[in-house]
C-alpha positions in Angstrom: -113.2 72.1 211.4 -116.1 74.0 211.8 -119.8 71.9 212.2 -123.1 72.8 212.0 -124.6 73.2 216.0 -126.8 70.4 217.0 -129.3 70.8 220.0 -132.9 68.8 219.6 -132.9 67.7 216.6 -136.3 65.9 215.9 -136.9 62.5 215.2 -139.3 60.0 214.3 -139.1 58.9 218.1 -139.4 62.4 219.4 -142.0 63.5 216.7 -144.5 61.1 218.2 -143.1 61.8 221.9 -144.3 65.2 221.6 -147.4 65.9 222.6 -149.3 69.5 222.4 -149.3 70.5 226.1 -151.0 73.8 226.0 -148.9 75.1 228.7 -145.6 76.9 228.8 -143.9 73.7 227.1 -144.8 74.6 223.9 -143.1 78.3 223.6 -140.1 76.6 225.3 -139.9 73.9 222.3 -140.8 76.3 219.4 -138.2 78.4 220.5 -135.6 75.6 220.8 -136.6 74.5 217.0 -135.6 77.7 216.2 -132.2 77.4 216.9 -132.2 74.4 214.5 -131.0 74.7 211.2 -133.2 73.7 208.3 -131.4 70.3 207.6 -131.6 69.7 211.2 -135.6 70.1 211.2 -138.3 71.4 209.3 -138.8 74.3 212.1 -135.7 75.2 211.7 -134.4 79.0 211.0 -131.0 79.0 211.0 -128.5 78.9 208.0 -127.0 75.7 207.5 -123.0 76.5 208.3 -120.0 74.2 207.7 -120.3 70.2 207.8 -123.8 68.8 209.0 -123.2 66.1 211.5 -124.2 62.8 209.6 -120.9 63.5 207.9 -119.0 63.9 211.0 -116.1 61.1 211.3 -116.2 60.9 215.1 -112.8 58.9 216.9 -113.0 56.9 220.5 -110.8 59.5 222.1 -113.3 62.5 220.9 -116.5 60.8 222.0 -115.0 60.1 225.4 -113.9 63.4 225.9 -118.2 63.9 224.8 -119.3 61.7 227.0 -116.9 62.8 230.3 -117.8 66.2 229.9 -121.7 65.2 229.3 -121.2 63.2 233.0 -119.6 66.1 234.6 -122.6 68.5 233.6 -125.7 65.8 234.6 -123.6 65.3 238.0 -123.7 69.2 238.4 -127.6 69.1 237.2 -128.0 66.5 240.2 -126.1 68.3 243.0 -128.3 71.4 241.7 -131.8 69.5 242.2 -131.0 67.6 245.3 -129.8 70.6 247.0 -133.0 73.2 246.0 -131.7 76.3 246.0 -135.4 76.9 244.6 -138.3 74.8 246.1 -139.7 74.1 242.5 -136.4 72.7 242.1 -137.5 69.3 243.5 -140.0 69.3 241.3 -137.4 67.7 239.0 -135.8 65.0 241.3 -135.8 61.2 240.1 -137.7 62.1 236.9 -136.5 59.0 235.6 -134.1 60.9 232.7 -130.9 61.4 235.1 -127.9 60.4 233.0 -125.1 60.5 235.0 -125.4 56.9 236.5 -125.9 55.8 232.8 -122.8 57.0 232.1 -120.8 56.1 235.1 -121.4 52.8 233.7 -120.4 53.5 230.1 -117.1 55.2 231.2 -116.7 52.1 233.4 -117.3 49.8 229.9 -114.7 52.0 227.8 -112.3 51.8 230.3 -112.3 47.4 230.8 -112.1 47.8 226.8 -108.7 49.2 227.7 -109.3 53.0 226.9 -108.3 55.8 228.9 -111.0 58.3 230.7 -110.0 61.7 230.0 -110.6 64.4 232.9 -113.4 66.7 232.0 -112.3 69.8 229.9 -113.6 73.3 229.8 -116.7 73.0 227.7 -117.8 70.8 230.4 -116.7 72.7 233.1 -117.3 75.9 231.8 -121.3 74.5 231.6 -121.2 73.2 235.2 -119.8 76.8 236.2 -122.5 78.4 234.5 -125.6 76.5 235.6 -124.4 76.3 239.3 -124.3 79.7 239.4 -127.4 80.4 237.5 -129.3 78.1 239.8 -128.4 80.2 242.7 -130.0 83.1 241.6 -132.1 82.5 238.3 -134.8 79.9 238.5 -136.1 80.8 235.3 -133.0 80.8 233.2 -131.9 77.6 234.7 -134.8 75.3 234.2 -134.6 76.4 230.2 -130.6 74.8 230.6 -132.8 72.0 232.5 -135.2 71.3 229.8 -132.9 71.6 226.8 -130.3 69.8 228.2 -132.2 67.3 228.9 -134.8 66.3 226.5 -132.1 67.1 223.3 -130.6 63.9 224.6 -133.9 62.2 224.3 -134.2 63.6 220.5 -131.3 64.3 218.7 -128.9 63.1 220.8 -130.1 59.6 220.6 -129.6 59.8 216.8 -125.9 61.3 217.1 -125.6 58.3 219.5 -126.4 55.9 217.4 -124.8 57.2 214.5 -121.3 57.5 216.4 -122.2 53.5 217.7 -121.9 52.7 214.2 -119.1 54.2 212.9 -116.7 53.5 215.8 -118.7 50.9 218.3 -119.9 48.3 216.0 -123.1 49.2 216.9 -123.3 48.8 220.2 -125.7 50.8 222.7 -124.2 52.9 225.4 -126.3 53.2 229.1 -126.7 56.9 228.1 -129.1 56.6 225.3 -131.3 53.7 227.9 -134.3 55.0 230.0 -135.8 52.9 232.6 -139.6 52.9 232.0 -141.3 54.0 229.1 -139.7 56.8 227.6 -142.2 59.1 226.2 -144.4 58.9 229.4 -140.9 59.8 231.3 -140.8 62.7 229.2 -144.8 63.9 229.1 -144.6 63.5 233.4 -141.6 66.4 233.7 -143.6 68.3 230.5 -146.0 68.4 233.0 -144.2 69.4 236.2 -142.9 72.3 233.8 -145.6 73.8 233.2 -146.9 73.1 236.6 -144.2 75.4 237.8 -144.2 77.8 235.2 -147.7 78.7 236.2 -146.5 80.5 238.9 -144.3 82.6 236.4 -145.0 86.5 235.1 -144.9 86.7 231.3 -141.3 88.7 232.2 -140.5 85.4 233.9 -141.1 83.2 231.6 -140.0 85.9 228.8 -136.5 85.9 230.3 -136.8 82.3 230.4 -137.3 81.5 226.4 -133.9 84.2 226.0 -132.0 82.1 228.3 -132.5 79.1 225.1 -129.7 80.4 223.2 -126.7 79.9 225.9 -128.2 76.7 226.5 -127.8 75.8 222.7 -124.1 77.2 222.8 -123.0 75.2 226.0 -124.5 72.3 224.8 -123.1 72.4 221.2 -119.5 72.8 222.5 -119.4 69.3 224.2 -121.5 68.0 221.3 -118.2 68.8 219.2 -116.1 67.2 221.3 -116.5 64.0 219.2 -114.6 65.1 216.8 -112.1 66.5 219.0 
């Protein structure tokens, strides 16, 4: 089956989350929205292409293969930061938007429900390979992975979430789509440490960054699809 991509797809939450920064912020979200396809946002550019996802039928077995793969990229996100290849790395410890503990508790819930917890599969670690690597020697392109990766969970990967809760959950609400704190200020402080570092940037630098957006919209729609897998 082929799906239409989904990366930060807006919502009423996000819309008033987002908040005009001024800074380097901004290019990196207008470029994100345009990797969105029209029925995704309203900034969107791309063609819509094969079945939008509010018509997905996702199954227990595909959304934990989603939600393994999601933990085994947001573990290699943390190793990443905590180790600081780059000093602006640290920048982005403990910003209060780690997932992977949030999810260690979710897998833990599925599995005292009497489900198996798959092992990660190559979309997963194909993303963790990629971002390892890039952190080593490309700041630049691996803080766009960092900011799409992680604030398209706090936008349109909440409303997948809560779509897929009600189709196969009964409505319940996973530990991944939970933020300690309030969520929007969460999300304005690392707006702010981004730009904050980005300051430091050449226009090349920041340039390459926005062409990095792309891959990060590829990687991340791969594990999106394995809900239906």
């Amino acid at each position: 089956m082929v799906v239409t991509a989904v990366g930060a797809t807006v919502t009423a939450t996000e819309r008033s989350n987002k908040r005009s920064t001024g800074g380097f912020v901004d290019e990196m979200r207008a470029v994100a929205m345009k990797m969105h396809t029209k029925d995704q946002s309203k900034e969107g550019e791309k063609k819509t292409e094969g079945t939008p996802w509010p018509k997905w039928e996702p199954t227990i077995d595909g959304y934990l293969k989603f939600l393994v793969d999601s933990k085994h990229v947001y573990d290699t996100f943390d190793k990443i930061l905590d180790h600081a290849n780059f000093p602006e790395y640290a920048e982005f410890r403990n910003t209060g938007l780690e997932r992977a503990g949030n999810l260690t508790k979710d897998l833990a819930w599925f599995k005292e429900e009497g489900h198996s917890i798959p092992e990660p599969l190559s979309p997963g670690i194909d993303y963790s390979l990629y971002i390892e690597e890039l952190s080593k020697k490309d700041p630049q392109a691996f803080i766009c992975h960092f900011y799409n990766t992680y604030f398209a969970h706090t936008a349109g990967g909440r409303m997948i979430g809560r779509k897929v809760s009600a189709k196969i959950l009964n409505g319940k609400e996973l530990e991944f789509y939970k933020w300690d704190g309030d969520l929007p200020q969460l999300l304005q402080n690392v707006r702010d440490k981004l730009n904050k570092v980005a300051q430091d940037w050449t226009r090349d630098e920041k340039n390459h960054c926005l062409e990095e957006t792309e891959k990060s919209f590829k990687f991340n729609s791969e594990i999106l699809h394995l809900i239906l897998a």
